[in-house]
C-alpha positions, 0 to 999 in steps of 0.5 A: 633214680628217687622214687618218689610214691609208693608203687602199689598204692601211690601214696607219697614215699623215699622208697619203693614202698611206703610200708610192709603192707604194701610190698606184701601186696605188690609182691603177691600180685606179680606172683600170681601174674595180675601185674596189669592191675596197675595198668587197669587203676591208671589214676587212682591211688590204690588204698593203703594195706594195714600190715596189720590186718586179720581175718577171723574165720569163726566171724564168716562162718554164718556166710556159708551155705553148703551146696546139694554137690557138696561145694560150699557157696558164702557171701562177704563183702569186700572194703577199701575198694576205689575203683573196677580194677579192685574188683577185677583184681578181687574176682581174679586173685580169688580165681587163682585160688585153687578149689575156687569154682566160680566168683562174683564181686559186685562194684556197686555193693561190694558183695562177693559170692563165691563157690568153691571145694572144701576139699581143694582149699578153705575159707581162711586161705580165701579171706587171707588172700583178699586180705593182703592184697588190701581188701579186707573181707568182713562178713556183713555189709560195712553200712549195715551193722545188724540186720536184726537191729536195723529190721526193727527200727525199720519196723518202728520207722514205717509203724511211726509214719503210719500212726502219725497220719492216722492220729490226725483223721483220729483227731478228726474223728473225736472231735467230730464226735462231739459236734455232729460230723455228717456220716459221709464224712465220718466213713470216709475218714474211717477208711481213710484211718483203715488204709493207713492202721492196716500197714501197721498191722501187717508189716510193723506188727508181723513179727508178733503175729509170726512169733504167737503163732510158732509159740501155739503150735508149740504149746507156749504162750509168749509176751507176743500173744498179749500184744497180738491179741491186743491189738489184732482184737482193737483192728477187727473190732475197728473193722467191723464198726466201719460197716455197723456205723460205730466208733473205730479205735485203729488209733489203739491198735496201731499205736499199740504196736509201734509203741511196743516195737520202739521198746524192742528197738531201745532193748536190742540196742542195749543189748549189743551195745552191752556185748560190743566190748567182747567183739573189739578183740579180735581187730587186735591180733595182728596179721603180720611180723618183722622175722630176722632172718640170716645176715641180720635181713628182716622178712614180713612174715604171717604172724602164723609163721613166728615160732618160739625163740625167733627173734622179731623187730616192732617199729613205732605203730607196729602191734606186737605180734606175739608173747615175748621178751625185749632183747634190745631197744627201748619203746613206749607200748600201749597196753590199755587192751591189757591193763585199761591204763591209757599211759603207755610202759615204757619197755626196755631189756628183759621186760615183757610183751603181750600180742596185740598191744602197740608199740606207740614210740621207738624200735626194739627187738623181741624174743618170742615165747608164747606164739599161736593160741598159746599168747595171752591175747588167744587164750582171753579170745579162746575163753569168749569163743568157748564161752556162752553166758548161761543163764543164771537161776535168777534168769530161770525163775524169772522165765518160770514166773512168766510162764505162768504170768501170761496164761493168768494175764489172757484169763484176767483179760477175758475175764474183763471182757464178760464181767463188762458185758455182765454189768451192762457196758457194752461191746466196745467198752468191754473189749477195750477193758480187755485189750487194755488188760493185755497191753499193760500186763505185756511182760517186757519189764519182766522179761529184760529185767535179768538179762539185760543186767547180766549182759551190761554185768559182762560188758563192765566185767571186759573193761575193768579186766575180767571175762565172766564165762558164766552167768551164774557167777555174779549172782554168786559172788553177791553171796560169798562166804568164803575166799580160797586163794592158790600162793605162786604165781596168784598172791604171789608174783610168780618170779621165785628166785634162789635165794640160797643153796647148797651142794654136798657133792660137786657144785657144778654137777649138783647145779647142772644135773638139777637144771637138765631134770627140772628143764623138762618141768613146768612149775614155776620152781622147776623153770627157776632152777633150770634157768639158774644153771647150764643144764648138762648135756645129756640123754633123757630116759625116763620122766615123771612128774608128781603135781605139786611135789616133785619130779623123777627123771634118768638122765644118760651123761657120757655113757653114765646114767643118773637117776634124780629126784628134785622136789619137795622134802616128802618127796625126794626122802623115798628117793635117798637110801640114807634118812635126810636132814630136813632144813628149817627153811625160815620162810623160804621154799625148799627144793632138794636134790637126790642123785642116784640114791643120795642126797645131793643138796638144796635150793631154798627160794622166794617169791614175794608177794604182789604189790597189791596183795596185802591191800586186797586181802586186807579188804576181802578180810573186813566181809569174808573168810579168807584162806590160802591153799598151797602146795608150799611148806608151813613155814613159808605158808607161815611167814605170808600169813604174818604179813596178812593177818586174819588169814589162815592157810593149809600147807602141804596140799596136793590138787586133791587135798585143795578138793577135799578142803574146798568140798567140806568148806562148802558144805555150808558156805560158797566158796571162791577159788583163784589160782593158775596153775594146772595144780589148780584147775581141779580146784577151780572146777570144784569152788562155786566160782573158780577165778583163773589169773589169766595173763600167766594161768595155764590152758587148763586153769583157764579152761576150768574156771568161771572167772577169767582175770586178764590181768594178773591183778587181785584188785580186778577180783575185788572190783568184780564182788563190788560188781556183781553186788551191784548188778544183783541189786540191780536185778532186784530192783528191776524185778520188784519194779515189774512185778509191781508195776503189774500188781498196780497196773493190771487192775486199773485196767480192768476196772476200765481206768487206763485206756489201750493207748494209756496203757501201751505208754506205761508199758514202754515207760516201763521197760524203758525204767528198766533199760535206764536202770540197767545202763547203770552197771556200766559205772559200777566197780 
């Protein structure tokens, strides 16, 4: 029988089902004895589930409350729901789960309330199990995207309304002034302008109020003090006058604070538009993977379920799921998430993959290497998880400035107010003086001058490849003396090959027990010659490692033991019972081999540097020192530094010998480090700013750093120094713009030349000048 639509979500298909997503539902559906659910959707077409889809707990965290019985209630929403039997298969797949105390899915609004035994099950099983079947859990409602973005515009709405209406009984009222209105008039429409001024007041003007008075009681004076003081002071006044038959001035106030609360709304727009980029990666990792199994049968599986070694098929569409090598077929993939290209590499035998990334064209087989948090993809998410843009000193002082700033701005303004009553304006005049004082000097220009910059910084820095973990870092990168770079695997590809060796006992016992000790190694040198050779069967006694020049290790072979030594010249020499022979290697790496006491042979290797090396460098070299700190020998030190002039080098070195170098470098310099190796990682954390490559870096390498390359790329960290000239520049200007901007405006307003409401426009035009002028960021570097 031809089946001609997709069993679980109807759609048009040749097979039972018309992708893995939907067998995946069907098959956990009957499992968990809900199968009337096809009987409950009669007529509606079911939507289709993305094999693809992940849930990321770290996002729901906030959506849980824990209970007085020590249950935990959270509240999500659920999507891609078309009907009440999607709600009824929610509600009853998520009973099913065991330590589920009670479920509510609402039809209308999607919202899901659960409670449920931590100890009986977790939050992730939940959200999975929702997931599969084709309900993908977010953790705010998908028609609002931010509460606290849409609270403020709320705010600016309702103030906007009010102040437009109130502006025309305003009109009324200034021109009634010059042509005699008769008092009946005029009161009626100063109650009219206090009705429409005091929801402003109370609901657009609330969060100023609130945040003044939680500052007092703790002894600080924030930006809101000036707004609420400003505007609070123009209402009463207002008030009172309507009783003593004066000029009201509600206009002031409401327009005051709507115009001030537009300027909240356009900077928190520009601060989550900034930080959108780092968000995006967590849509890429992919849920599911094609596992061949015995008899060549190929299972979807949770991409939890893939283990290293295990060989996967990605078809067209498909995300990679995890690190690996193609092992047969050929296929065009996507990896603009990686690298920005949008042409898509074509991929063939041996070539690498990376999770997350999209096989756009043909099918291939891949072997998986790196799985879990081990794949580029999880270690890049890990550093922005564990990240936390700190603020920079600049920030600080900034924070300093206004600080003081606002206690001197509410003496200026009283001030204002007595030396008007002292040269005889009156009341009104000197109060508007005053308020005029507060509203201008209302530090908003000052107080987004540096963070926003440094948030539109770190967004540019996701785009063009870099993760920047610390806010200190561009401040600086402007001012770098000095560049410390490691050699394998950061100038240079890190693919070394064996270019030449030598045995001196049997060649394939040389090779084979060379293999089987370095095999237990993680260095670059180590993985190349223990591939290059079969290791020999045997059993491991005992093992050591020396970062940066060797291992030891006793290796049981048929009964017999070997104790073997393969490293570094200096190594290996306190290994051998006779003196070695030092070779000169002519630019090459040297490995020796000592096998129970004696010299057993070499493997001389190289690894050329990157295609791109030698035009970065070249560059780095017309503004900075440059020096290459690596643990290889003087003469392959020697032969890179011929191909990059004015570059001098330090052979030989050790994790603690790069400190110590790095340490008397700054003593009167700043210092960046890049490298990516464990070997580099102290390195790292001891240069003021330490640049991880992180496509291939270690998780300690990573994990030091300020810096996180995504790409192993120099031409990612030359782009990030022009970046952050650009975005200190920046800083600067916004910060002369304010300072500035408040020395001009401050006294004008005190001596009476600009008006409440003139000077509540200025204020917004400010800060808006320095929203526009942060944006600029974004097409820098």
């Amino acid at each position: 029988m031809t089946i001609s639509v997709c069993r679980h979500c109807g759609a048009a298909s040749e097979e039972e089902f018309c992708c893995d997503g939907c067998r995946t539902a069907w098959d956990m559906i009957h499992s968990l004895g809900l199968g009337s659910y096809y009987e409950r959707k009669v007529g509606v077409v079911t939507a289709k589930v993305d094999p693809n889809v992940f849930v990321v707990e770290e996002l729901f965290k906030d959506c849980v409350t824990e209970n007085p019985s020590g249950t935990y209630s959270v509240v999500f929403f659920i999507t891609s729901v078309r009907c009440a039997a999607c709600v009824w298969l929610v509600e009853n797949i998520i009973k099913k789960q065991s330590g589920v105390l009670s479920v509510r899915v609402n039809y209308a609004t999607y919202r899901t309330v659960l409670e449920y035994d931590p100890a009986k099950v977790d939050l992730k099983t939940i959200l999975l199990a929702v997931a599969k079947a084709g309900y993908p859990p977010v953790a705010t409602n998908p028609a609002v995207s931010n509460k606290e973005k849409k609270d403020i515009f709320m705010r600016f709405a309702v103030g906007a309304f009010f102040t437009m209406q109130l502006m025309m009984y305003s009109f009324a009222l200034y021109a009634g002034y010059f042509n005699d209105m008769p008092q009946t008039t005029k009161s009626v429409f100063q109650v009219i302008s206090w009705v429409l001024a005091t929801p402003v007041l109370i609901y657009t003007g609330k969060p100023f109020f609130l945040n003044s008075v939680k500052n007092l009681r703790s002894f600080h004076a924030s930006m809101d003090l000036l707004v609420a003081l400003g505007s609070g002071s123009a209402y009463i006044y207002s008030v009172a006058a309507i009783f003593l038959q004066r000029e009201i001035y509600f206009d002031t106030s409401a327009t005051i604070i709507t115009l001030i609360t537009f300027g909240r709304y356009l900077d928190i727009a520009a601060r989550h538009k900034a930080k959108s980029g780092l968000l995006s990666l967590f849509s890429l990792i992919p849920m599911f993977a094609r596992l061949k199994g015995e008899g060549d049968v190929y299972a979807v599986v949770p991409v939890g379920q893939v283990k290293e070694g295990d060989t996967l098929r990605v078809s067209a569409g498909d995300r990679v799921p995890v690190d690996g090598v193609v092992i047969s077929g050929n296929a065009a993939v996507d990896e603009s998430m990686l690298t920005g290209e949008a042409i898509a590499v074509g991929k063939a035998e041996g070539d690498t993959l990376y999770a997350g990334t999209v096989n756009t064209d043909g099918v291939i087989e891949m072997r998986a290497v790196s799985v879990g948090k081990t794949t580029v993809l999880s270690k890049i998410i890990a550093a922005i998880e564990a990240s936390d843009i700190s603020k920079t000193r600049i920030i600080n002082i900034v924070d300093r400035v206004s600080g003081i700033f606002i206690p001197i701005v509410l003496l200026i303004a009283l001030l204002t107010f007595a030396v008007h009553l002292y040269l005889g304006s009156g009341v009104y005049e000197a109060l508007m003086n005053s308020v005029a004082v507060l509203v201008i000097a209302c530090p908003c220009a000052l107080g987004v001058a540096a963070p926003l910059s440094v948030n539109e910084a770190s967004s540019r820095a996701v785009s063009i490849g870099a993760l920047v973990k610390n806010g200190d870092a561009f401040e600086l990168l402007s001012k770098l003396d000095m560049v410390c770079l490691d050699k394998t695997g950061t100038l240079t590809g890190g693919k070394p090959k064996i270019e030449e060796y030598k045995s001196y006992i049997d060649e394939k016992k040389f090779l084979s027990l060379s293999a089987a000790a370095e095999s237990y190694s993680n260095h670059l040198l180590a993985k190349t010659i223990s591939t290059f050779a079969a290791p020999i069967k045997h059993k491991l006694i005992s093992f050591t490692e020396k970062q940066g020049k060797g291992i030891s290790a006793t290796l049981e072979v048929d009964g017999e033991s070997y104790d073997l030594a393969v490293g570094r010249f200096d190594y290996v020499k306190d290994f051998c019972k006779r003196p070695m022979e030092k070779l000169e290697s002519r630019g090459k790496t040297e490995v020796y081999t000592v096998i129970s006491g004696e010299c057993a042979g070499y493997f001389l290797l190289t690894d050329p540097l990157r295609p791109e090396a030698e035009e970065v460098i070249k560059s780095l070299r017309r503004r900075y020192r440059v020096e290459l700190l690596s643990g290889d020998n003087e003469g392959v030190l020697s032969s890179i530094a011929e191909k990059l002039p004015g570059v001098t080098y330090k052979a030989g070195l050790s994790p603690f010998d790069k400190i110590e170098a790095i340490r008397d470098y700054q003593k009167d310099k700043v210092v960046a480090m890049v490298g990516d190796g464990i070997n580099d990682a102290l390195a790292l954390k001891e240069a003021a700013i330490g640049v991880a490559m992180g496509q291939k870096a270690s998780d300690i390498a990573v994990e030091s750093a300020d810096i996180v390359l995504v790409r192993t790329d120099l031409r990612i960290f030359e782009r990030l120094i022009n970046l952050s000239g650009k975005t200190v520049k920046t800083i600067r200007q916004n910060l002369a713009w304010a300072f500035s901007y408040n020395l001009v405006a401050i006294p004008m307003a005190a001596i009476g030349v600009l008006h409440p409401i003139v000077s509540a426009i200025s204020m917004i035009t400010s800060s808006l000048i320095v929203v526009i002028n942060s944006g600029r960021i974004r097409r820098a570097a």
